[in-house]
C-alpha positions as CSV (number, residue, x, y, z in Angstrom):
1,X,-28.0,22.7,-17.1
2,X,-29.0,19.2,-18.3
3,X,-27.5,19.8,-21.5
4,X,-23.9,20.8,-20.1
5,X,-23.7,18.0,-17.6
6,X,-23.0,15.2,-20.3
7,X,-20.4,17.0,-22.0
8,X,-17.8,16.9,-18.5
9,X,-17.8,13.5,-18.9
10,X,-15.7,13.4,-22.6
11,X,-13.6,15.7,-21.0
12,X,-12.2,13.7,-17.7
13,X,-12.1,11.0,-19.8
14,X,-9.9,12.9,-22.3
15,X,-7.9,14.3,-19.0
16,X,-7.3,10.7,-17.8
17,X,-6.0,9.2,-21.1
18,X,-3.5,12.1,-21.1
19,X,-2.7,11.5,-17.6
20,X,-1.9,7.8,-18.4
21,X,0.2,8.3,-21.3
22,X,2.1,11.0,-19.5
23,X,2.7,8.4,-16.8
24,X,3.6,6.0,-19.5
25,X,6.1,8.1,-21.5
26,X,7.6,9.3,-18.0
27,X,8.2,5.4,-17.1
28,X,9.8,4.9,-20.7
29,X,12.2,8.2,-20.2
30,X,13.0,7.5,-16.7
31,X,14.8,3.9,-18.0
32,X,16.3,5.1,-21.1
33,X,17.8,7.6,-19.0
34,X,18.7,4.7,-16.1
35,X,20.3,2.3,-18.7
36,X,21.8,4.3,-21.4
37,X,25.2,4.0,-19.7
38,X,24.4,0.3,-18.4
39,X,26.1,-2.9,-20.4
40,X,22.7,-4.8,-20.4
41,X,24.1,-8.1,-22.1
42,X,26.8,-7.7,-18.5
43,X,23.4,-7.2,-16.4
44,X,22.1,-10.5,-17.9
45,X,25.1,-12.4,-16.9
46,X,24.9,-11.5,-13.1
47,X,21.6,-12.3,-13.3
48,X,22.4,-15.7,-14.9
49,X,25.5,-16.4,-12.4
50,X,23.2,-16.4,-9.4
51,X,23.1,-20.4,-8.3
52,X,20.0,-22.1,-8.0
53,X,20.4,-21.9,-4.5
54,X,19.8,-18.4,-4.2
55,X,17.3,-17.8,-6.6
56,X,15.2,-20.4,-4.5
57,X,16.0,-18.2,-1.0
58,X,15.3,-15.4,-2.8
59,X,12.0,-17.0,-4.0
60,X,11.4,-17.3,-0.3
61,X,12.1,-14.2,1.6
62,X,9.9,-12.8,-1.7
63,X,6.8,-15.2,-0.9
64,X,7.6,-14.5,3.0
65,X,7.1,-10.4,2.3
66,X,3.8,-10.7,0.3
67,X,2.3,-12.7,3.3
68,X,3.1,-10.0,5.0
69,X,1.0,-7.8,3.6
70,X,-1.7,-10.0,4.5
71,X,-0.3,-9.8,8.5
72,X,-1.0,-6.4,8.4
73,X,-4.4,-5.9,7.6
74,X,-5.4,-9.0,9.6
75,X,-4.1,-6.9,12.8
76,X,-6.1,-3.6,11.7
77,X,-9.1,-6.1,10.7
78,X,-10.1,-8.3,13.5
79,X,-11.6,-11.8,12.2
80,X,-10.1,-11.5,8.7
81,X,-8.1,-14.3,8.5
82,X,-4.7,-14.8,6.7
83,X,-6.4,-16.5,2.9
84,X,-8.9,-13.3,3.0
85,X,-6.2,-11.0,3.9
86,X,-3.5,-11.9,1.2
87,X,-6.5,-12.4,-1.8
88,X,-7.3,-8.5,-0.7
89,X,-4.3,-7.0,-0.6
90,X,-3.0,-8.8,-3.7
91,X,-5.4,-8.2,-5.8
92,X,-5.6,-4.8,-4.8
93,X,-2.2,-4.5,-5.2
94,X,-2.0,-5.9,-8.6
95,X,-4.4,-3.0,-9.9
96,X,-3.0,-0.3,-8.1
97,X,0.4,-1.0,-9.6
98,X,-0.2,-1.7,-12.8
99,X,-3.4,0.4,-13.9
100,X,-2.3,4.2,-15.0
101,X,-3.5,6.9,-12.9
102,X,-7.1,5.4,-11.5
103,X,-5.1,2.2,-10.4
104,X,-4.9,3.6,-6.5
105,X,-8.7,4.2,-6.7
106,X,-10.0,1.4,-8.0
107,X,-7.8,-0.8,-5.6
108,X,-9.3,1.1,-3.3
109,X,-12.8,0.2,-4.3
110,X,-11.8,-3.1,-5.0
111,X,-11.1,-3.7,-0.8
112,X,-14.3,-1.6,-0.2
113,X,-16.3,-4.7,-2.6
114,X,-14.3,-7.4,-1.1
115,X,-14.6,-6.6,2.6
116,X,-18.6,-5.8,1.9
117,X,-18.8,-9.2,0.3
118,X,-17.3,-10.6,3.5
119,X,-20.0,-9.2,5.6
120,X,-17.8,-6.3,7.1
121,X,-19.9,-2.4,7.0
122,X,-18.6,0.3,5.2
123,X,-17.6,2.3,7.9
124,X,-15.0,-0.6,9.6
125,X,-13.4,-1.1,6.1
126,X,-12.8,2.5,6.0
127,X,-11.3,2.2,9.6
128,X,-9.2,-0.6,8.9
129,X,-8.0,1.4,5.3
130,X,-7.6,5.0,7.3
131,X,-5.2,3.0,10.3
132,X,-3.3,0.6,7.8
133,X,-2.4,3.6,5.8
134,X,-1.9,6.0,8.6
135,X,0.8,3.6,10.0
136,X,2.3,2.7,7.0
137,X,3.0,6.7,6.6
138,X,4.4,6.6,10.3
139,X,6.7,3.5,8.9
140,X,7.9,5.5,5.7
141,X,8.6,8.6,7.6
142,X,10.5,6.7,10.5
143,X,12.6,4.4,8.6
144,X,14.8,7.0,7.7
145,X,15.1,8.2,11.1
146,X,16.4,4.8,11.8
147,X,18.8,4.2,9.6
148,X,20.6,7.1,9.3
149,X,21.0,6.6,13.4
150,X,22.3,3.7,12.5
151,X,24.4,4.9,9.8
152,X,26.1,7.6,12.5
153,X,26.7,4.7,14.9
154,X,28.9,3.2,12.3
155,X,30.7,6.9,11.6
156,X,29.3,7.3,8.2
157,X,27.1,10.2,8.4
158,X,28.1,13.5,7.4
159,X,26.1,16.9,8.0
160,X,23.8,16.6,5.1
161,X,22.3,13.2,6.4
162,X,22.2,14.2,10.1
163,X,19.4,17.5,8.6
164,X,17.7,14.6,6.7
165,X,17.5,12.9,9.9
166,X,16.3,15.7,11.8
167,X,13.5,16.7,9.1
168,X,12.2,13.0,9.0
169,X,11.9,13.3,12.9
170,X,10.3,16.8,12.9
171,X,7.9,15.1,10.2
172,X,7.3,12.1,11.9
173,X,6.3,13.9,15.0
174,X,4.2,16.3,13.0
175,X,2.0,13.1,11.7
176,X,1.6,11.7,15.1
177,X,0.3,14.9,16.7
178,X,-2.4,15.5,13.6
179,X,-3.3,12.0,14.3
180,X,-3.5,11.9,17.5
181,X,-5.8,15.6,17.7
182,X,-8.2,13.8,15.0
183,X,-8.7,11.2,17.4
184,X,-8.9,13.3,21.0
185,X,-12.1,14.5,21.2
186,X,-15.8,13.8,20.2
187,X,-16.2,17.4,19.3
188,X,-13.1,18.0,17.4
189,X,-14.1,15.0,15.3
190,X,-17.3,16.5,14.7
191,X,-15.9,19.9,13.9
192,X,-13.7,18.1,11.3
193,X,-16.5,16.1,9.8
194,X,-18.6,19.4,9.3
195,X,-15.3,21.1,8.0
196,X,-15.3,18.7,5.8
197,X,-18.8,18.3,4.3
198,X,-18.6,22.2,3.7
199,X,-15.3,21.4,1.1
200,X,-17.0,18.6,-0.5
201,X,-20.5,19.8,-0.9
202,X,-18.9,23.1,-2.6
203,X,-16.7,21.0,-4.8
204,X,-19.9,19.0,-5.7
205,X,-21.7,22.3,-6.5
206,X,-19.4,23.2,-8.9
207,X,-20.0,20.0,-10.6
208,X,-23.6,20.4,-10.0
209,X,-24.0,17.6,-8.0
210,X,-26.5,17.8,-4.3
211,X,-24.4,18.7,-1.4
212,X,-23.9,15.7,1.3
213,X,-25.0,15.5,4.7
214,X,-24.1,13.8,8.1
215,X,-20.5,13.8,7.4
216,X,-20.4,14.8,11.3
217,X,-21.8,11.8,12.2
218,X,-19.6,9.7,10.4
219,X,-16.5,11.0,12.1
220,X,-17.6,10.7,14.9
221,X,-18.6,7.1,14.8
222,X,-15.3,7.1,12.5
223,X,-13.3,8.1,16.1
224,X,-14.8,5.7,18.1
225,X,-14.2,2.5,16.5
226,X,-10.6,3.6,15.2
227,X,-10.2,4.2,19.2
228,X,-11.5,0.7,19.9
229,X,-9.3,-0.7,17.4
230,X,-6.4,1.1,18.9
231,X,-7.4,0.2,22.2
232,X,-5.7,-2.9,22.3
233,X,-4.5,-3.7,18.9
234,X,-2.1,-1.0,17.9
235,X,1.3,-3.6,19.0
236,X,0.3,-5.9,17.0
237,X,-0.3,-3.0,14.2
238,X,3.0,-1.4,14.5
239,X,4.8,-5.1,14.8
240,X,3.1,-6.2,11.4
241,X,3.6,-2.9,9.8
242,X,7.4,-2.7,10.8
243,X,8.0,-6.5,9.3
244,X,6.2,-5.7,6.2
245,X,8.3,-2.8,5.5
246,X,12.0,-5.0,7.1
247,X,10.7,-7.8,5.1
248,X,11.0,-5.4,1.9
249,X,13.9,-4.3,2.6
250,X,15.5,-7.8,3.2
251,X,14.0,-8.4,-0.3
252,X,16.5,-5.5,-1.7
253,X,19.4,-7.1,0.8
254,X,19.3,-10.1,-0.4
255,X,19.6,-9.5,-4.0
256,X,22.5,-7.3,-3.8
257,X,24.1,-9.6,-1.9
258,X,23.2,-12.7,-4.6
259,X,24.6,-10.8,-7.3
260,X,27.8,-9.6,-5.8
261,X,27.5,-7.0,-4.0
262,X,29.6,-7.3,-1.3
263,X,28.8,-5.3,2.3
264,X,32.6,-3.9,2.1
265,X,31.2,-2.8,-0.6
266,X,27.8,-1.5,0.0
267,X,26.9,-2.2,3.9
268,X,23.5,-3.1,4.9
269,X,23.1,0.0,6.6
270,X,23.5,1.8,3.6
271,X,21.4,-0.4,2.0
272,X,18.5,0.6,4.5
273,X,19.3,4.2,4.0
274,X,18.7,4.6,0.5
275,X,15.7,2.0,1.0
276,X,14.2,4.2,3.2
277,X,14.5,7.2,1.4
278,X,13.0,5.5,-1.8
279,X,10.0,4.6,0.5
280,X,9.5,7.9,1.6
281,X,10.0,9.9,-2.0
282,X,7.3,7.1,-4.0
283,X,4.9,7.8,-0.9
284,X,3.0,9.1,-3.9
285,X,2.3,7.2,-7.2
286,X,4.0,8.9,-9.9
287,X,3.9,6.3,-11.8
288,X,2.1,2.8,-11.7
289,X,4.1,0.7,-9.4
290,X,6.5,3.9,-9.2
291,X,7.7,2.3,-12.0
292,X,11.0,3.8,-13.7
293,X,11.3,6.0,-10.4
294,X,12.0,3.4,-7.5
295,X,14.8,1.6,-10.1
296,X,16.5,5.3,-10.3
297,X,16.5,6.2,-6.5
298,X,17.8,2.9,-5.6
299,X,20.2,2.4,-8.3
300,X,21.8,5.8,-8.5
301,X,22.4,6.2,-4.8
302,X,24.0,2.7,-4.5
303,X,26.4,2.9,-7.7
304,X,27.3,6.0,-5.4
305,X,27.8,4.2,-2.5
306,X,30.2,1.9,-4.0
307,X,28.6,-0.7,-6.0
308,X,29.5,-1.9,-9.4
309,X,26.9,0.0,-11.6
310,X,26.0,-3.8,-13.6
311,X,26.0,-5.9,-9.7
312,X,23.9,-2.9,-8.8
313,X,21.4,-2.8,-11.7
314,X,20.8,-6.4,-11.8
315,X,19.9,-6.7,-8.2
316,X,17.2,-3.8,-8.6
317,X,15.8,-5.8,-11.3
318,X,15.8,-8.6,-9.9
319,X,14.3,-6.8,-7.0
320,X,11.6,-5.1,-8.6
321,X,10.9,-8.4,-10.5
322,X,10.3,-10.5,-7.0
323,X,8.5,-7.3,-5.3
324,X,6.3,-6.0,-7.8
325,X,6.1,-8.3,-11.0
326,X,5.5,-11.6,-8.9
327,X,2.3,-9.5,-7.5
328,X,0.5,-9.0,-10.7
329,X,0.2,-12.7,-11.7
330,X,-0.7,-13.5,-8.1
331,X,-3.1,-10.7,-7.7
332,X,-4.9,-11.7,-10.9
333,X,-4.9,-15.3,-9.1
334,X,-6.5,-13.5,-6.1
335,X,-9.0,-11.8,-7.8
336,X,-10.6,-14.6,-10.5
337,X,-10.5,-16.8,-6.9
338,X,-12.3,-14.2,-4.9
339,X,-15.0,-13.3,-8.0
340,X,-15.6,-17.3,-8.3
341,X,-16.2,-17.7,-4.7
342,X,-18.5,-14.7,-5.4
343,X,-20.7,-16.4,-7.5
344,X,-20.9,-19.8,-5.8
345,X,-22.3,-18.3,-3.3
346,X,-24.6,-15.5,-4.4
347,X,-27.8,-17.4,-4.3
348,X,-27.1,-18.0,-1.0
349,X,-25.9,-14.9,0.1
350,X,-29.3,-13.5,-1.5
351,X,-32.1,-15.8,-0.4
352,X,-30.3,-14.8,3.6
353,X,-30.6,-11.2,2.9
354,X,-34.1,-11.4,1.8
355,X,-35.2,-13.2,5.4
356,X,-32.8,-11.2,7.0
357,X,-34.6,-7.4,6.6
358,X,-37.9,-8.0,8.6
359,X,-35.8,-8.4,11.6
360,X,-33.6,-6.4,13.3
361,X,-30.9,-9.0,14.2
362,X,-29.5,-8.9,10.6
363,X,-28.8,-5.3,10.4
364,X,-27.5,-5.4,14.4
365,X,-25.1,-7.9,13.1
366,X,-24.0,-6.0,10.0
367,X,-20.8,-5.0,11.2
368,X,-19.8,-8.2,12.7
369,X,-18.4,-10.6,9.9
370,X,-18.1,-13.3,11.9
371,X,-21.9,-14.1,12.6
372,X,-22.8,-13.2,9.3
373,X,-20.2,-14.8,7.2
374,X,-21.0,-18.2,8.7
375,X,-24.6,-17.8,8.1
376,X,-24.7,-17.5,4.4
377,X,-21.4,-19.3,3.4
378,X,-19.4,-22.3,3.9
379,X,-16.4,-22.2,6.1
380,X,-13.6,-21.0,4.5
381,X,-11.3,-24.4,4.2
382,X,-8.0,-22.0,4.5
């Protein structure tokens, strides 16, 4: 049994470089196929015409809608703080769009390591991911809603959309219930914690690893603080969440508009349809960044709508450019900042921990950053 062991590890490694390249060469036949009929040197020059005028507003609203992704998580994290927030969720952000295939999981651990670092427990950073995510599903899946309501207002919906609209309320109202039974009782979040133990200690036996335990105990103490959290902060959850995904969308707006697109043309109703149908199709990664997939459902519906195939391609471009290029740079920023901070202050943070174990005040303050994080490191000047 010893033997075997070693020789599953060659093989998910062999599984995940095949995974990547298949995500690579799906990226690289998803744009041939997007620009074989495009006049690229007639892209170039929109690009080029825009003044410098707009490309400094459209500098802005993009700057304005990554801070929003820092607003969010500062209203599912009490005691963050905006500088914390933004170097998480960029950073995060920058892995998780650009790394093939493990890139969601390792941004994943990459929050888990930062938030620790901060003083926060394990159990409210997985709060904080579980509701951020949660209601950024609720946002995806209502968004269309939305604007295909307000696409029949203007009397430019025909049957087909109105079904759409209809299945994204039916789904939306299908999340919210789920969520909402997770989180009614005590014992049916200790029925789902023991549910699930049973699925992952029998996956783990087939991989011949030792079942786990307590996971009952863990949702339940999951339930509580998510409830606490809820109590009185879901407004200011659902407000952040709706700007952060408005804010992207004005991102897409705007660029249209600065390349030529007029709104006889392609009206910012429209505009939000097809945005929020692209949010809710890349829900999942099929690509890093959804790269080569958000570029075809936003440029293929919108050349349908009316816009000039060229205007049209440039703006996604330059779209994609000021929503998910400008994030690697400044989540690789994020990151060397946060692992510098890291080690000034690790001789700190260890000589604390080390008189902090006898007693029971250091554990009982585990899960509150804010005593914590003041003991062992200077204030944060931002």
């Amino acid at each position: 049994m010893a033997d075997q062991q070693p020789a599953a590890k060659p093989r998910s490694r062999v599984r995940l470089i095949v995974q990547a390249v298949f995500s690579l060469a799906l990226v690289v036949v998803l744009f041939s196929y997007l620009l074989k009929d495009v006049d690229l040197a007639q892209v170039w020059a929109e690009i080029q015409a825009m003044t410098w005028m707009e490309d400094a507003a459209l500098l802005a609203i993009a700057a304005w809608n990554l801070a929003t992704y820092g607003l969010v998580w500062m209203s599912v994290t009490p005691g963050l703080g905006f500088w914390r927030a933004m170097v998480m969720t960029q950073a995060a952000s920058a892995v998780t769009n650009t790394v093939p295939t493990v890139g969601p999981a390792i941004g994943v651990g990459m929050t888990y390591s930062m938030y620790r670092s901060w003083g926060y427990s394990g159990s409210r950073t997985s709060v904080a991911v579980l509701v951020s995510g949660v209601w950024n599903t609720f946002a995806k899946l209502g968004l269309p809603v939305l604007a295909l309501a307000l696409v029949l207002l203007q009397g430019g919906a025909g049957g087909g959309r109105v079904t759409l609209a209809l299945a994204g309320i039916a789904a939306l109202v299908a999340a919210i219930v789920v969520f909402a039974l997770v989180l009614r009782s005590e014992q049916l979040a200790r029925r789902f914690g023991l549910l699930a133990g049973r699925v992952a200690s029998r996956l783990l036996g087939i991989l011949r690893r030792p079942p786990v335990h307590g996971w009952e105990l863990a949702t339940v103490k999951f339930r509580t603080r998510t409830l606490e959290l809820l109590e009185h902060g879901w407004v200011p959850i659902t407000a952040a969440t709706l700007v952060s995904h408005l804010s992207l969308y004005l991102v897409l707006l705007a660029c249209l508009r600065a390349v030529g697109v007029s709104d006889a043309e392609v009206s910012w109703a429209q505009v939000l349809v097809v945005f929020a149908v692209m949010r809710l199709i890349t829900i999942v990664p099929y690509t890093p960044g959804n790269a080569g997939v958000v570029e075809l459902l936003l440029i293929a519906p919108l050349v349908a709508a009316g816009g000039d195939r060229e205007q049209v391609t440039a703006a996604v471009l330059v779209y994609r450019a000021l929503t998910w290029g400008l994030q690697i740079p400044v989540g690789v920023a994020c990151y060397l900042w946060w692992r510098r901070s890291q080690r000034r202050t690790q001789p700190a943070t260890t000589d604390h921990r080390q008189t902090a174990v006898p007693g029971a005040a250091g554990t009982a303050t585990a899960d509150r950053p804010g005593t914590q994080t003041r003991d062992r490191r200077p204030q944060d000047p931002h």
